[in-house]
C-alpha positions as a Markdown table, in Angstrom:
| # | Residue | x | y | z |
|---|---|---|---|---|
| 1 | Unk | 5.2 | 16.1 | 4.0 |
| 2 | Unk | 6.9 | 12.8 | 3.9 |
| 3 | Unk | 6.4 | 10.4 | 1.0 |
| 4 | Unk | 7.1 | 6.6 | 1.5 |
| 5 | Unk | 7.8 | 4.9 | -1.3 |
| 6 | Unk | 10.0 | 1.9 | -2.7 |
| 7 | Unk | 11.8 | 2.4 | -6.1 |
| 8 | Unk | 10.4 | 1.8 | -9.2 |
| 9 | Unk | 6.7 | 0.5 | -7.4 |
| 10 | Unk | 2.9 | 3.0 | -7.6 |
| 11 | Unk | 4.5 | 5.4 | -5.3 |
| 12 | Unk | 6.8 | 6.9 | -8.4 |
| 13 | Unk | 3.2 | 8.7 | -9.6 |
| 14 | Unk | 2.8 | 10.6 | -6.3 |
| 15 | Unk | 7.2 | 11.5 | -6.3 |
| 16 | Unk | 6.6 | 13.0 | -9.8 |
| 17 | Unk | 3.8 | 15.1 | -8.7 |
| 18 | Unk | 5.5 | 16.5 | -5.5 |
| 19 | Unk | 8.3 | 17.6 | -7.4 |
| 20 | Unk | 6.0 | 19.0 | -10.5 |
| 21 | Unk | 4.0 | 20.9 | -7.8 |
| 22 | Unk | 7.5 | 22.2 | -6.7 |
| 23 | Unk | 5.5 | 21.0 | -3.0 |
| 24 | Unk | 8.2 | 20.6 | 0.0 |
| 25 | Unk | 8.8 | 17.0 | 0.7 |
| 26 | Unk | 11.1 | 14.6 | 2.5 |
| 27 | Unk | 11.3 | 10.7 | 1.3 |
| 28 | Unk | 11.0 | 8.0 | 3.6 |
| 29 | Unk | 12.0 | 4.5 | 1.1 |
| 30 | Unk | 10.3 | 1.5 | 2.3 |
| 31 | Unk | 11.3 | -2.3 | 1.6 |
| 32 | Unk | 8.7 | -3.7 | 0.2 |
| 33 | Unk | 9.8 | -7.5 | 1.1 |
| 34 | Unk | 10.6 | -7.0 | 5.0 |
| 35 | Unk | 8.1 | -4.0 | 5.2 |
| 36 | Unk | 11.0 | -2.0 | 7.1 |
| 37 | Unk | 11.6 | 1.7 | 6.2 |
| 38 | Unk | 15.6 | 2.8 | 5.9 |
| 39 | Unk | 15.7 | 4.4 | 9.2 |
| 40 | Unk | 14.0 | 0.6 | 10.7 |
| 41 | Unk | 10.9 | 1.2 | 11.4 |
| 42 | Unk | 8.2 | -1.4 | 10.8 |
| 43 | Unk | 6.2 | -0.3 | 8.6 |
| 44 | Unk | 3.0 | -1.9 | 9.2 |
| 45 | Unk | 2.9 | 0.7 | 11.9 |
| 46 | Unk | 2.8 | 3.6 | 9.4 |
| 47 | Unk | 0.5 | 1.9 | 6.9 |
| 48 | Unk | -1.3 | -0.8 | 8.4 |
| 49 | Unk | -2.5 | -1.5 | 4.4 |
| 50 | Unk | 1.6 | -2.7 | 4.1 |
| 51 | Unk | 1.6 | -1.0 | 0.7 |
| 52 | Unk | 3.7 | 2.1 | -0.6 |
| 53 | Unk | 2.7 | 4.9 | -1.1 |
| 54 | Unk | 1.9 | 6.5 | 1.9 |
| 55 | Unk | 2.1 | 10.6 | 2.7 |
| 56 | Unk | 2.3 | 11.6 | 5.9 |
| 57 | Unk | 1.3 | 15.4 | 6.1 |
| 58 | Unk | 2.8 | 18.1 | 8.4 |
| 59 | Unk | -0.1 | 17.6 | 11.0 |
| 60 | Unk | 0.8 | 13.6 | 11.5 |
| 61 | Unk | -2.2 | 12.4 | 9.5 |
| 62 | Unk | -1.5 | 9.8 | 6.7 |
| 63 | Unk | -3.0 | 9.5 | 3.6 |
| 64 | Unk | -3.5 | 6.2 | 1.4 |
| 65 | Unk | -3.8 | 4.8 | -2.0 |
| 66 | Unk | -1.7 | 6.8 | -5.2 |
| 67 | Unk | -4.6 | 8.0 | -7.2 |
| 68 | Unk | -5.7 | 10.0 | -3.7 |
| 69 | Unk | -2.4 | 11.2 | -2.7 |
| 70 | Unk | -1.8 | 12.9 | -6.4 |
| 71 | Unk | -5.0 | 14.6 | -6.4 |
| 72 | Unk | -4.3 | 16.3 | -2.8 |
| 73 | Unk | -1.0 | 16.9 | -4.0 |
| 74 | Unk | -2.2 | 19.0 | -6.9 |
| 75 | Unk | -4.9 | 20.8 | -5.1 |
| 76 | Unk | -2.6 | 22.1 | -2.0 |
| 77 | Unk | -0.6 | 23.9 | -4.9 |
| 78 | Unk | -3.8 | 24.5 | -7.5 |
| 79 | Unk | -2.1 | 27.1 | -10.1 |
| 80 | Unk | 0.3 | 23.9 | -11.2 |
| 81 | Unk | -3.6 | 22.5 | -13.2 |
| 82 | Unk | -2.4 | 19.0 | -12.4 |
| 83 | Unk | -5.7 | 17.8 | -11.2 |
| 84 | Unk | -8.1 | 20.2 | -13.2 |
| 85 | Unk | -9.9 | 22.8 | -11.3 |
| 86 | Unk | -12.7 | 21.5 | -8.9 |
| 87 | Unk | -16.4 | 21.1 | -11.4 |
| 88 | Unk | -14.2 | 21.2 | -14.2 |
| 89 | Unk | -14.8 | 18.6 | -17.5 |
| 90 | Unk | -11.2 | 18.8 | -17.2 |
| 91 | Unk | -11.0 | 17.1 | -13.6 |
| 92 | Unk | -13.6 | 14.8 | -14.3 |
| 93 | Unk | -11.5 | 13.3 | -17.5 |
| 94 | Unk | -8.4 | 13.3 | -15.1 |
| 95 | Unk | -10.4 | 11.2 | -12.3 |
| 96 | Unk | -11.9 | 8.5 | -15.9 |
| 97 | Unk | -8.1 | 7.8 | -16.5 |
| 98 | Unk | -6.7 | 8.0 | -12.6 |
| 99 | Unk | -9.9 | 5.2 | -12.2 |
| 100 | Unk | -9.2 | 3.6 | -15.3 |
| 101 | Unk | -5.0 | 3.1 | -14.0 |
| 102 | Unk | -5.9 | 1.9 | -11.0 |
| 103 | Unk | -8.2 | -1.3 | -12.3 |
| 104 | Unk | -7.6 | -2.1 | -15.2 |
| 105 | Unk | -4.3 | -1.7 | -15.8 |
| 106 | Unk | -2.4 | -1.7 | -12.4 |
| 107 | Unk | -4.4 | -4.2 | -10.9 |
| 108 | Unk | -4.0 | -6.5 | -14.0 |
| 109 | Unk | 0.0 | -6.0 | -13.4 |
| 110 | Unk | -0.1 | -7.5 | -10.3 |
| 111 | Unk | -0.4 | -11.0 | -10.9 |
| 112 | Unk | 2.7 | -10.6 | -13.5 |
| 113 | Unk | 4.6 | -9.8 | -10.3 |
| 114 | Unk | 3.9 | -12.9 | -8.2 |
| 115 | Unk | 6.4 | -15.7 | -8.4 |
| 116 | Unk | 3.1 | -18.0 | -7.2 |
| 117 | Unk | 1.0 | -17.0 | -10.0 |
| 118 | Unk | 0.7 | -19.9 | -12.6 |
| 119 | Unk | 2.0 | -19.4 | -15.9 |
| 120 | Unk | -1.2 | -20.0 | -17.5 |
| 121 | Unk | -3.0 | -16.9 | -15.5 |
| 122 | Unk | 0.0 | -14.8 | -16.4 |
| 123 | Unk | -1.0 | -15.0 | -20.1 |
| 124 | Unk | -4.4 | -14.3 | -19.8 |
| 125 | Unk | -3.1 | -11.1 | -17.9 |
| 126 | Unk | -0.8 | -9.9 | -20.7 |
| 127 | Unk | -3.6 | -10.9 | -23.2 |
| 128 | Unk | -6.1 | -8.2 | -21.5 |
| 129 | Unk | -2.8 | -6.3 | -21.2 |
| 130 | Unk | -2.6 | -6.4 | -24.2 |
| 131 | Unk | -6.3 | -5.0 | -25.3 |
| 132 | Unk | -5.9 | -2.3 | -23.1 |
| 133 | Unk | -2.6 | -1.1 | -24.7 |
| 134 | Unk | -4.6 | -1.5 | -28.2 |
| 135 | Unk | -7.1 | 1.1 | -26.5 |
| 136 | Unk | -4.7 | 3.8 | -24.9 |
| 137 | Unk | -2.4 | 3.5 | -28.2 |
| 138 | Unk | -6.0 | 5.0 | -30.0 |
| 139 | Unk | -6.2 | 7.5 | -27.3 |
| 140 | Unk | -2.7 | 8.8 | -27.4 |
| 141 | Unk | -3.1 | 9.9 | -31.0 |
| 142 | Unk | -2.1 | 13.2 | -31.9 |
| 143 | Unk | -2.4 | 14.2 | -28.1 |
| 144 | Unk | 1.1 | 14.9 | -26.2 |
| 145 | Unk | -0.3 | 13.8 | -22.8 |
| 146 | Unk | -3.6 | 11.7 | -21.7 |
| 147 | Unk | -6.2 | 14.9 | -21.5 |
| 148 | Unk | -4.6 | 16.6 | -24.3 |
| 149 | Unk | -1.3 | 19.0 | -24.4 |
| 150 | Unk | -1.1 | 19.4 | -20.9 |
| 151 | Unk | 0.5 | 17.1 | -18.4 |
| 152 | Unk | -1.7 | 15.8 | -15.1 |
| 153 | Unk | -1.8 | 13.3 | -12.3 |
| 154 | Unk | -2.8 | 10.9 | -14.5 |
| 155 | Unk | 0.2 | 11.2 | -16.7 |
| 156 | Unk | 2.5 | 10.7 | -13.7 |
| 157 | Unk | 0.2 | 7.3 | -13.1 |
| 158 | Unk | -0.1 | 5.9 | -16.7 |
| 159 | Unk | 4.1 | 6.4 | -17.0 |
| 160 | Unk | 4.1 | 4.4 | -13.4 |
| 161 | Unk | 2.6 | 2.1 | -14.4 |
| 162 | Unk | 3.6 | 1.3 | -18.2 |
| 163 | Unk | 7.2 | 1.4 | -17.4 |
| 164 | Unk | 6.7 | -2.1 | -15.4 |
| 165 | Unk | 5.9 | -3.4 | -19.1 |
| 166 | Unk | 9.5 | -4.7 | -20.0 |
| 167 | Unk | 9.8 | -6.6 | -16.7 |
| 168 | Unk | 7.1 | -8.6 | -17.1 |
| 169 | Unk | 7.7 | -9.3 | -21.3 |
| 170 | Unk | 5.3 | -6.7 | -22.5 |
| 171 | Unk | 7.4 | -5.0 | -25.7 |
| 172 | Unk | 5.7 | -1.4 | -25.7 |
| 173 | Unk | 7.1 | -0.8 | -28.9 |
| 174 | Unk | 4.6 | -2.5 | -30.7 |
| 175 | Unk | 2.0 | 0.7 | -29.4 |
| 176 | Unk | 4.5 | 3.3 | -31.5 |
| 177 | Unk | 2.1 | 6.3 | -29.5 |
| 178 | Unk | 2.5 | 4.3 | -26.3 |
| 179 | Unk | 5.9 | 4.3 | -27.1 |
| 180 | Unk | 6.2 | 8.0 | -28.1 |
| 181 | Unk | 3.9 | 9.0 | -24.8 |
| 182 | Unk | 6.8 | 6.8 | -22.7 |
| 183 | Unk | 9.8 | 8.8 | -24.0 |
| 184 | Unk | 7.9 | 12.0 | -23.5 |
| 185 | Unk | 7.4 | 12.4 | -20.5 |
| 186 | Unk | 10.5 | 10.6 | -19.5 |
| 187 | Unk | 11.9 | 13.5 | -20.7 |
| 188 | Unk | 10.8 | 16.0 | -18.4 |
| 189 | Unk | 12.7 | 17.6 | -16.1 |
| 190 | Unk | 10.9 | 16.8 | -12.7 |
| 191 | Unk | 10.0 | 13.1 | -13.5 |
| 192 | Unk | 13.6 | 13.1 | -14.4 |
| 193 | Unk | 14.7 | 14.2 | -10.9 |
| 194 | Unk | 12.2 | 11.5 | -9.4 |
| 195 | Unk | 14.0 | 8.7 | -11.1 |
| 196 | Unk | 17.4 | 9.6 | -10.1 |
| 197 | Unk | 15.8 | 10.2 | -6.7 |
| 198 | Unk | 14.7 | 6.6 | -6.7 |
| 199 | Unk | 17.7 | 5.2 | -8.4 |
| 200 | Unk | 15.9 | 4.4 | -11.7 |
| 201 | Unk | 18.0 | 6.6 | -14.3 |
């Protein structure tokens, strides 16, 4: 499998996973401006969407869109549980928060990054932000990962995502289980291996 990705963007959740699945993998990085991979090819060609991630699996087909590629990730190697088993509660509480990533909290990030986007607009995003923060802080207490003790796709999404926080002025510390959740799994040892991968540690 090949994993394009560009540091830092979405495509860190499906890195982590690969290497917390212990899956074989090879990274492709993509730049995100020029839409060129490393080894020069255009990229629209590999992902006519233009967006990172991508997996290509080992039969040439190529697979779309973060909160997908995670949960075929986890199901090619099943005994890691990072999806839930298939019928499970469990997987159905993984796919509420790997829906919930996606738009409300990813989607409202986007904006933050666009140097068009009036300033006005871009404080109404980290107001909403903002609520959503108040709602996951209340979810994260007393529980080490989003479902509970045990660390899933979604986890590998929600740290994506809230580590864009400080680059657009959002101070997590103000969530103090946001904040405890961050450092957490920051501190394991494959999402470790994906940020030094990516250049991020």
């Amino acid at each position: 499998m090949k994993l394009y990705f560009s540091p830092g963007a979405c495509s860190l959740s499906p890195h982590i996973v690969l290497r917390e699945t212990g899956a074989n993998f090879e990274l492709e990085q993509v730049n995100n401006q020029e839409k060129k991979t490393k080894t020069g090819k255009d990229y629209w060609t590999i992902n006519p969407k233009g967006q990172v991630p991508c997996l290509e699996l080992d039969n040439g087909e190529r697979l779309t869109e973060g909160p997908v590629i995670v949960q075929y990730v986890a199901d090619q190697k099943a005994a890691s549980g990072l999806a839930g088993a298939a019928g499970t509660m469990e997987r159905y509480r993984i796919q509420e928060w790997l829906n919930f990533i996606t738009s409300e909290l990813h989607k409202s990030f986007s904006p933050l990054f666009r140097p068009a986007t009036p300033d006005a607009y871009k404080d109404i995003s980290r107001e909403n932000l903002g609520k959503r923060f108040d709602w996951i802080d209340k979810q994260l207490a007393g529980k080490a990962y989003l479902t509970g003790d045990k660390f899933s796709v979604a986890d590998a999404y929600m740290f994506t995502v809230l580590r864009w926080s400080p680059r657009v002025g959002i101070d997590t510390s103000k969530w103090p289980n946001i904040a405890a959740y961050m450092d957490r799994v920051a501190a394991r040892p494959k999402v470790q291996e994906a940020l030094k991968a990516e250049g991020l540690a």
